[in-house]
LUMVEXTI-854508 format. One record per atom (N, C-alpha, C): x, y, z; residue in one letter. Coordinates in steps of 0.02 Angstrom, whole numbers, plus 50000, padded with zeros to 5 digits. Atoms other than C-alpha are relative to their C-alpha. Layout:
N
XYZA;...
***
This chain:
90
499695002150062X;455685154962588X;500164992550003X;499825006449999X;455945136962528X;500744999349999X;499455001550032X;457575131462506X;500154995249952X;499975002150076X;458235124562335X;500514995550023X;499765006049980X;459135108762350X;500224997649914X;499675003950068X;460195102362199X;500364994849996X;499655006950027X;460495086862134X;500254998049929X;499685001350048X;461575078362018X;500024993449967X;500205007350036X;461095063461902X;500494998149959X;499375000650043X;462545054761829X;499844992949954X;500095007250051X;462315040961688X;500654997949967X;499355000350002X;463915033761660X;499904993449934X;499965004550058X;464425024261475X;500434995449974X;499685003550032X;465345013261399X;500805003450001X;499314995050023X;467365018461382X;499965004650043X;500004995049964X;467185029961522X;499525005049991X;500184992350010X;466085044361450X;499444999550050X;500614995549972X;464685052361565X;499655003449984X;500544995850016X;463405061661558X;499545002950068X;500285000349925X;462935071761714X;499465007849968X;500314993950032X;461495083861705X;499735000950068X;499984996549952X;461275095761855X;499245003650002X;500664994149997X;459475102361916X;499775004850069X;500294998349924X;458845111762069X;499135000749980X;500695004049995X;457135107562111X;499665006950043X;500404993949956X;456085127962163X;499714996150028X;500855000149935X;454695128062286X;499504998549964X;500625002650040X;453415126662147X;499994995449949X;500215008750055X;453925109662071X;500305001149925X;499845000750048X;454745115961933X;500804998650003X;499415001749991X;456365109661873X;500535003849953X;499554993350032X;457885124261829X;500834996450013X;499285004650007X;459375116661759X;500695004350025X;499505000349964X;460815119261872X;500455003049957X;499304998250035X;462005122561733X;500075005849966X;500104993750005X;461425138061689X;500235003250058X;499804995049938X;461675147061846X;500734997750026X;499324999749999X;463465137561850X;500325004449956X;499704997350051X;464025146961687X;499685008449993X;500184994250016X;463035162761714X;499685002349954X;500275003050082X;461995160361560X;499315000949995X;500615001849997X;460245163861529X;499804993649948X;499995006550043X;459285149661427X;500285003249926X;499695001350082X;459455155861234X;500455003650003X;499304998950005X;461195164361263X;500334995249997X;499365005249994X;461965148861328X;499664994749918X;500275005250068X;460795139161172X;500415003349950X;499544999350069X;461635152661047X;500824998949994X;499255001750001X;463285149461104X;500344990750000X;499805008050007X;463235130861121X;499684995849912X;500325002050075X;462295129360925X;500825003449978X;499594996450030X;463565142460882X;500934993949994X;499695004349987X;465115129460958X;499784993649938X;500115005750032X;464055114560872X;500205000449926X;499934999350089X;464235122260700X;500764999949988X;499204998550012X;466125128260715X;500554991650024X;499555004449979X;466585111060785X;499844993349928X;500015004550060X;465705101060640X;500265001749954X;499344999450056X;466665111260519X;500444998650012X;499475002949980X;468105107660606X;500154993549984X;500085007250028X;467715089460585X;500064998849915X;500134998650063X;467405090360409X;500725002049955X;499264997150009X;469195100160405X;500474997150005X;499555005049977X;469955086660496X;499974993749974X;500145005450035X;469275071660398X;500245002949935X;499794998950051X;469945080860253X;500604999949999X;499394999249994X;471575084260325X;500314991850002X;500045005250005X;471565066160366X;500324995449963X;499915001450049X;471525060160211X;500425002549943X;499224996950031X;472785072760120X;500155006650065X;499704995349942X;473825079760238X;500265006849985X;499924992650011X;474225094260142X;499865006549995X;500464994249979X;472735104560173X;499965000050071X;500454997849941X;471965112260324X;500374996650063X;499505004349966X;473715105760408X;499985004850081X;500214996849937X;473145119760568X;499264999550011X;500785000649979X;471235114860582X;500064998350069X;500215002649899X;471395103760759X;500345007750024X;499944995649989X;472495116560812X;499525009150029X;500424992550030X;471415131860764X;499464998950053X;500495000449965X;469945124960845X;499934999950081X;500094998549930X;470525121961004X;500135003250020X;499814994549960X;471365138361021X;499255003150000X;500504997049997X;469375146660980X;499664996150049X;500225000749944X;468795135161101X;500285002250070X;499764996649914X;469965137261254X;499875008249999X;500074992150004X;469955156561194X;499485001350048X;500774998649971X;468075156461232X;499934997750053X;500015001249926X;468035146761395X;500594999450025X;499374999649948X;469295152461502X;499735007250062X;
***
């Protein structure tokens, strides 16, 4: 058996943000992203749950640029959102 060897590529931005993307490198040259097998995740589970996130967080946005601007709506949106996020990863 080969052994799988993983590395971690970090691109680092402006203001602090990162961007690290994790791969292990099989025996036959192909490359299997690391961050799947951290989260337990096959590929289109973790794709429907991270589209699924992308949509609920741009409404959020949308909620929050509204709240924004009159504060008398949608005065639990941030709130809201981050309890359905931590909910979900924990």
């Amino acid at each position: 058996m080969h052994e799988r060897r993983r590395k971690s590529f970090v691109l680092s931005f402006k203001a602090g943000h990162t961007l690290t993307i994790k791969a292990t490198r099989a025996w036959n040259g192909l490359v299997v992203l690391g961050h799947l097998e951290d989260v337990g995740m096959g590929y289109f589970e973790h794709m429907k749950g991270a589209l699924v996130l992308s949509i609920r967080f741009g409404l959020s946005s949308i909620q929050l640029i509204l709240h924004a601007l009159f504060p008398f709506i949608f005065i639990d949106a941030g709130k809201r959102a981050a309890e359905k996020y931590n909910g979900r990863h924990r």
